[in-house]
N, C-alpha and C positions, 0 to 999 in steps of 0.2 A: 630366651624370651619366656615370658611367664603366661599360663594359661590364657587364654577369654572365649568368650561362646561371638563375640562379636563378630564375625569372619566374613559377611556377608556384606558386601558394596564397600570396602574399606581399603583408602590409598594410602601411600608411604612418600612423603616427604623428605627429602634428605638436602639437610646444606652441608657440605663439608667442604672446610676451609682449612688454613694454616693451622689453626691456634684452636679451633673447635672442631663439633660437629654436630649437627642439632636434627634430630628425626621426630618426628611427627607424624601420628594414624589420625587420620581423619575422616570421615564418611561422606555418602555423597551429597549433602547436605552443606559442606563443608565446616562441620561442627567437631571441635577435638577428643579426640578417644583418648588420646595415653600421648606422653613427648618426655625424650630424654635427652641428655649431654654426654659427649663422649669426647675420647682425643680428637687434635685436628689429624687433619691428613697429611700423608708423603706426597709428594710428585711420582704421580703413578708408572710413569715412565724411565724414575732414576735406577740405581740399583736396589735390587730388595723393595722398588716401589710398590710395587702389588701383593707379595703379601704382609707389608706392612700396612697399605690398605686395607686390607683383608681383614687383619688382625683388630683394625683400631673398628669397622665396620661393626665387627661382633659386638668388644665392649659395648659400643654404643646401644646396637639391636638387642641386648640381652637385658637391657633394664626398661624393655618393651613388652605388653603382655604377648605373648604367643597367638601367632594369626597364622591359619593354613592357607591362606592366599587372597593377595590383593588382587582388585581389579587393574590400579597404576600405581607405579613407583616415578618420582620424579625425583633426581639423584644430581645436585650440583656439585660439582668435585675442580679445587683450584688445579688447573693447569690442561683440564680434560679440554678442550678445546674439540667442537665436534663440526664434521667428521673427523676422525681422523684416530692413530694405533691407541693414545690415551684413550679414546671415547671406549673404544672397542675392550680394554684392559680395563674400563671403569663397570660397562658392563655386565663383561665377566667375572668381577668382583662383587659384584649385587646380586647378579641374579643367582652366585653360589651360595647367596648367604637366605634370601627370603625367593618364594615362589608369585610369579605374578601372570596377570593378562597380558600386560605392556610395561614393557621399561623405556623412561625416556631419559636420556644420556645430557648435556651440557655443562659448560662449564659454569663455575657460581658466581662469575660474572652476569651472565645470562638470567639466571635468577633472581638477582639482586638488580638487574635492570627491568624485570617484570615487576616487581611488588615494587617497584619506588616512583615507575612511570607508568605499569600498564605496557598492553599492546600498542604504542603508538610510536612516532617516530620523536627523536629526543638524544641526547648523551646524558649514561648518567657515569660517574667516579665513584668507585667504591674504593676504600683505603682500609687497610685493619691492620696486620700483619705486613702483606704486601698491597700493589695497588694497581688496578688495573681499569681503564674505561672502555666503557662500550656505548657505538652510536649506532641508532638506526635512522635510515635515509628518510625521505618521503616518498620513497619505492619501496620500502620496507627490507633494504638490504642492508646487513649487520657491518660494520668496523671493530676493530678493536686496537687499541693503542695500550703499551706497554704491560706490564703482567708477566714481564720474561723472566722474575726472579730476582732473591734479593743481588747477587753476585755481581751485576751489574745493572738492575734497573731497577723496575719497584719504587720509582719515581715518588715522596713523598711520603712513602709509605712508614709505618712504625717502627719497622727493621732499618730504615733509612734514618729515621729522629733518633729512633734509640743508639744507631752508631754514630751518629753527630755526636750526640750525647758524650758518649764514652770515649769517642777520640778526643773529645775537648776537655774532659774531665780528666783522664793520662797524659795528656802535655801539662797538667801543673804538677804531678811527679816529677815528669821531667827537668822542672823546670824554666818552661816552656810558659809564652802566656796564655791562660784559660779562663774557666769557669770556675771561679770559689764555690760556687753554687753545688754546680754538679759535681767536682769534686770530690764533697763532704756527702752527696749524696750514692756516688758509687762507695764508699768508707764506709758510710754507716751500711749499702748493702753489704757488699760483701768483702769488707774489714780493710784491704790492703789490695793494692794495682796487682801483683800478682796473683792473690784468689781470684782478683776478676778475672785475668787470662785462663787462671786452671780452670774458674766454673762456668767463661764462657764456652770454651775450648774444649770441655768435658760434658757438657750439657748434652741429654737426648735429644737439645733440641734447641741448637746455638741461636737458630734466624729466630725461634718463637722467646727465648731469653733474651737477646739484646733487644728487640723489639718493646720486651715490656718497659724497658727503659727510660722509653718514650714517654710512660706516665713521669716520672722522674723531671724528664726533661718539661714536662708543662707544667709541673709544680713548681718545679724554679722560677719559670717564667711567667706565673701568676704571682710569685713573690717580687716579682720585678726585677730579673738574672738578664742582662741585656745580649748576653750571648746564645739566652734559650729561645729569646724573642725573635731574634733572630733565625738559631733554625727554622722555627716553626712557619716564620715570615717565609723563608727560601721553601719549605713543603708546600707552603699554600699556594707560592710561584708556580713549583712545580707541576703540583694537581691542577694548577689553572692550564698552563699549557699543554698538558694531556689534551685537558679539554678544548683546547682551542685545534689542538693538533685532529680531533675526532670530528669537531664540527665541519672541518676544510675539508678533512678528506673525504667525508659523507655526504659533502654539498649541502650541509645544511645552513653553514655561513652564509651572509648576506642576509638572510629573511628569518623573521621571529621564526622561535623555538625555543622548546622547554629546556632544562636540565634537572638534574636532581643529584641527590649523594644517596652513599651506603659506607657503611662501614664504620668500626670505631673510632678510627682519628677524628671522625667531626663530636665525637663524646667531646672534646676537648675545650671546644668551648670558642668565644670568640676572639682568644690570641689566635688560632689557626680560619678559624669560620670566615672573619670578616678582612682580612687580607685575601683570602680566596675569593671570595664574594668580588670585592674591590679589582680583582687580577681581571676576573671575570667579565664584569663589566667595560672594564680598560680594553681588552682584547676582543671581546662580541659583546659591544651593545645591546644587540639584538634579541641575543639570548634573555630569558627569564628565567626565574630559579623559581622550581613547583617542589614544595615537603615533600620527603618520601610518603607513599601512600601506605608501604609496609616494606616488610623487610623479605628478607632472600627465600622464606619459607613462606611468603604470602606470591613471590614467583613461582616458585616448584607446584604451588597449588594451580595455577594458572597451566602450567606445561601438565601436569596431571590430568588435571579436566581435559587435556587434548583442545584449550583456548586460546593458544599460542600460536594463530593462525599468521603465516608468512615468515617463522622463523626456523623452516626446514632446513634451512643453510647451518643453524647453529647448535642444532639437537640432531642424538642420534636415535631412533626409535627400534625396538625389538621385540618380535611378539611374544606367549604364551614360554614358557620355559616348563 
């Protein structure tokens, strides 16, 4: 981190997801001091998870000015699920790296269900990378449906389109029926079916490479590729039933209620939006769709301010370090 005299009332923001990871100092004001981009993060739990957390934390905090202690750090980390050994391995990642009043722990689902709805009760889906939804009751107790990774779940998610994508586009090697579409667009990426095996298979970072894919696959599909329209058709399926699966188990089904999105697969546009939308409707009536109000760093500022009243179940808080 880089010098500043600012030091005084000033919290740390942290989203960290798949593919990113975005920090942000802001004061008690809630007005921005300094915000940077770094790697995404590991699954803090896997092998070499934590200090490659660790490791990706710094990049990120070192193109931050230099602050000798926050009041709050509010730290969303994919897979941290809190309480629980992640949450604990997320905070002892943070709070080695910056010194604060209070650390508060969840996962960035959680945060990205704060900045898109607020403290209130609702399901929102977040989709980027991976995908995962969270509902809260009108007890204000949390759910959450799928988020288990791309390996087998991640339901919708980019990692999920971007290997539609590629399995469809390697059965016309094969000879196989596919996508001319995508195809010519894995070729023109990376030249030939077997680079793509070497530079999937060799990538630092296989789920965030196939994932981008997904761009690929919605450019076809805005060109008119009826096989991309259809993944994207089946993601929208799928993100719909997430959410239908989070409203039943939350009991919010039967009686209006909001929802909301997060994440980049809705960039996409309304090949994926409005077959969601439509899923949506078909399966809860009931429900209404409310714009995100912000995104995952306008949640972290809510659990910062300690205004995240009734979601002790899903943060883990830690004092003075």
């Amino acid at each position: 981190m880089q010098s500043t005299n600012q030091d005084s009332d000033l919290y740390l923001l942290v989203d960290g997801g798949k593919s990113k990871t975005e920090a942000v100092i802001i004061d008690s004001n809630g007005i921005e001091i300094a915000k940077s981009r770094g790697p995404g993060l590991e699954i803090i739990g896997s092998v070499n998870g934590y200090e490659i957390v660790v490791d990706s934390l710094r990049a990120t905090f070192d193109q931050l000015p230099q602050t000798a202690r926050f009041v709050g750090v509010a730290f969303g980390l994919n897979g941290a699920q809190a309480p629980s050994e992640s949450a604990d391995l997320a905070a002892k990642a943070i709070s080695s790296l910056v010194k604060a009043d209070r650390f508060t722990i969840a996962s960035d689902v959680v945060m990205s269900y704060l900045g898109a709805l607020g403290n209130q009760p609702g399901v929102v889906v977040a989709a980027g990378t991976g995908s995962v939804v969270m509902a809260i009751s009108r007890q204000g107790v949390p759910y959450r449906i799928d988020g288990d990774g791309p390996l087998f779940a991640d339901r919708g998610s980019g990692h999920d389109i971007g290997r539609q994508g590629l399995k469809i586009a390697a059965m016309v090697d094969d000879g196989l029926p596919g996508s001319i579409a995508l195809h010519k667009a894995m070729i023109k990426r990376f030249g030939t079916l077997q680079n793509t095996a070497n530079s999937v298979y060799g990538a630092p970072s296989p789920i965030e490479l196939v994932a981008s894919f997904s761009k690929s696959v919605a450019e076809a599909a805005q060109e008119g590729d009826e096989m991309s329209i259809e993944i994207l058709r089946c993601a929208a399926h799928d993100l719909a039933m997430n959410v239908q699966a989070a409203a039943r188990r939350s009991k919010l089904a039967g009686a209006p209620f909001n929802y909301s999105t997060a994440g980049g697969i809705f960039n996409i546009g309304p090949l994926l939006e409005k077959p969601f939308h439509d899923f949506i409707d078909q399966f809860l009536p009931e429900a209404e769709y409310q714009k995100p109000l912000g995104g995952a760093i306008a949640g972290a500022h809510i659990v910062a301010l300690n205004e995240s009243v009734g979601l002790e179940q899903v943060t883990t808080c830690l004092g003075a370090n």
